[in-house]
N, C-alpha and C positions, 0 to 999 in steps of 0.2 A: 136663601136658606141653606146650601147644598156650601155656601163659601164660612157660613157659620159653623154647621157641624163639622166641616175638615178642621175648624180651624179651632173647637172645642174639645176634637179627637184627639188631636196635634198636642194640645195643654197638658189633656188626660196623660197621654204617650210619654212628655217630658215628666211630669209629675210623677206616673210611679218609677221611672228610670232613676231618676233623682232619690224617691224612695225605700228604694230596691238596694244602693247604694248606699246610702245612708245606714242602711240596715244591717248588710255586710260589714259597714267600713265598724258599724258598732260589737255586731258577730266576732269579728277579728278581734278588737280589742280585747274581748272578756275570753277569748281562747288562754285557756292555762295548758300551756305544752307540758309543765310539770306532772298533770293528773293524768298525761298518757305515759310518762316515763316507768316503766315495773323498777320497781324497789329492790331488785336485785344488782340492780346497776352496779357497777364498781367504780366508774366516773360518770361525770357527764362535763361536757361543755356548753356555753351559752354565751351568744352575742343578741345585739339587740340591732346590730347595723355590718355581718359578715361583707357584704359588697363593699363597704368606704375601706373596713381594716385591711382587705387584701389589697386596695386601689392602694391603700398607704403604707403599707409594706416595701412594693412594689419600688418607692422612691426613695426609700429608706437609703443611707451612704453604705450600710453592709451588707445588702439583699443581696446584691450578684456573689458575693463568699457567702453565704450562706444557702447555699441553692438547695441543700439537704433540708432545712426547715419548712416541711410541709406537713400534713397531714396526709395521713397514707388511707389507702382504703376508698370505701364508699363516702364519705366525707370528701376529698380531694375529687372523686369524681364527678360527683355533682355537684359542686364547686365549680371548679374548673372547664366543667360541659356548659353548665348553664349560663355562666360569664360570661364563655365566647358565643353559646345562639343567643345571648337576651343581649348582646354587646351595641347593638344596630337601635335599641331603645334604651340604652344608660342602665343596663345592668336589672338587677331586679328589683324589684317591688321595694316598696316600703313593707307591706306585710311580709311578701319572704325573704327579705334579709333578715328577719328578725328569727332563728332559728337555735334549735338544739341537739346536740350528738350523745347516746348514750353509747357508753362502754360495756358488754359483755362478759363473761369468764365463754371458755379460756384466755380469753385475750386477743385473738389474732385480726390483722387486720380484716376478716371478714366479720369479725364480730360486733358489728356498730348498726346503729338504728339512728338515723335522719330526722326532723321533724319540723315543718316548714308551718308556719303560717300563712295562708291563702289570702289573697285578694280577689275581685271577681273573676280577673281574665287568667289567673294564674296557672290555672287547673288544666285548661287549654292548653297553654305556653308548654306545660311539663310534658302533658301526652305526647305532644307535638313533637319535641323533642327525642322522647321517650320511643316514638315510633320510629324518627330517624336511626338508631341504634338497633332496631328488631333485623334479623337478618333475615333475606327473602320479604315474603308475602305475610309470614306468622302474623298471627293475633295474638294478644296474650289472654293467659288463660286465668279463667274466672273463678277462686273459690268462695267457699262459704262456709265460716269459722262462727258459731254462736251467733247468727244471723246477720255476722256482719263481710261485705263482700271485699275479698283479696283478688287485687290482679297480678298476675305472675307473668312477668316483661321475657322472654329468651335475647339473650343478650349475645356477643361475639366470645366463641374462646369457651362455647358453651356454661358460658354462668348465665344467671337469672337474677332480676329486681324483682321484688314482692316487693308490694305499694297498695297502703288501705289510706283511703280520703274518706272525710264526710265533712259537713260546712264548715266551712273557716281552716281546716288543717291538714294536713297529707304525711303520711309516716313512708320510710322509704328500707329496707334491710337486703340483704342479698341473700337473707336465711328467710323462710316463710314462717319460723319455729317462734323467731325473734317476735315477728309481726302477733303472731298469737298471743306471745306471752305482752304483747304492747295490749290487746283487745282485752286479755283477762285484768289486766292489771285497772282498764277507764272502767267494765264493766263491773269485778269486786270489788271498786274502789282500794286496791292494794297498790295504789301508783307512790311515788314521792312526793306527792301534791298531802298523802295518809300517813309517811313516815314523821314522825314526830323530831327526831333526829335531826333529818334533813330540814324541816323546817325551821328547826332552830336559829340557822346559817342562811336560807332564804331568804336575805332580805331586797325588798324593791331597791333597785339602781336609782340613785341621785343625776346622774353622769350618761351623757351620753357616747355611742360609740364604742359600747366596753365590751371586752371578752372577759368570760370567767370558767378555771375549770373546779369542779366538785370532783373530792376523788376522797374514797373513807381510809382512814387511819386507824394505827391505833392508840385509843383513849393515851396511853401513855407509852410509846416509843420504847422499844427492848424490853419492855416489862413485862404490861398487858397486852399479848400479840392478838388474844381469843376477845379482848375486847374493841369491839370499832365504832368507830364515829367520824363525822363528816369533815371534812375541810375544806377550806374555800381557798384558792387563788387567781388574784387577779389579774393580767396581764398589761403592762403597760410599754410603747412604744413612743421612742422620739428617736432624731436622725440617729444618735447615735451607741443606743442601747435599747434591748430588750427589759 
């Protein structure tokens, strides 16, 4: 009796683990990183596979002359962090290479906001990380914006990460201001998942591996400056051209 129930406990155990799984792996899939993006943005970028494109960059015949072509800022950092601690298990996730960058006014390189899709161990992986970078003993520090809770990372050089997670996604800014306007934007549905515009250009990738960036223009070049609208560019890579 006692060799039955371990071993119906055992089934039980594997069966919601499997479940549990399955549940996320579907969570993830129906994550629209767009519906957290605030509609103020002035670009964004989006890849569906960041980990392969840098890996293929990398071999490219022009990479070493072209060693200024990165991306600056909190993009490049947690990029570049988390490739070499997740390096020891092939880089990251299938859900968080799948990611996107929003652009700010004024523009400077502090003004970007991150946005990762989660898988289950993910969340972990980044703390993890995240807390190698705390200098000393520090905790970060916990707020709460419209009930939803921002952790404030102290960082080297006296800067800070602001980082709000909930299932399936994790947003990341060096500005807390940013992160807010990320919360106002999922909760009044004013994100660019609601701009009518942007969704025009929206459209699902065929292609895998692709990078694209949205960046608004204007409706007609030297003319109408007061009028804008979206653009799309795609970016494509072989040995010997951008």
């Amino acid at each position: 009796m006692g060799t039955i129930v371990s071993v119906l406990l055992f089934c039980l155990a594997v069966g919601y683990y499997a479940f549990m799984r399955l549940d996320m792996t579907e969570h993830n899939r129906d994550v629209n990183l767009f519906s957290l993006v605030p509609s103020s943005s002035i670009s964004v970028l989006e890849s569906d596979n960041i980990n392969s494109l840098f890996q293929e960059y990398a071999t490219l015949n022009y990479s070493r002359e072209l060693d200024e072509f990165q991306f600056s800022g909190l993009f490049n950092f947690l990029i570049s962090e988390l490739n070499e601690y997740t390096s020891e298990i092939h880089g990251l996730s299938t859900q968080m290479s799948r990611l996107v960058v929003s652009f700010h006014n004024p523009g400077t390189v502090r003004d970007q906001v991150v946005y990762f899709r989660m898988g289950m161990t993910d969340d972990q992986m980044l703390f993890d990380m995240l807390q190698e970078y705390i200098p000393g003993n520090f905790l970060p520090k916990e707020d709460v914006y419209r009930g939803k809770k921002i952790l404030v990372y102290p960082l080297s050089h006296d800067d800070f990460l602001a980082v709000y997670t909930e299932k399936g996604f994790v947003v990341l800014s060096y500005q807390k201001r940013l992160i807010e306007e990320v919360i106002d934007a999922q909760l009044d549905k004013t994100s660019l998942s609601d701009d009518a515009s942007f969704a025009n250009i929206l459209n699902k990738k065929k292609t895998k591996d692709f990078l694209t960036l949205y960046t608004r223009t204007a409706s007609m070049p030297f003319l109408d400056v007061e009028s804008e609208s979206w653009s799309e560019y795609n970016f494509h890579m072989n040995s010997d051209v951008i």
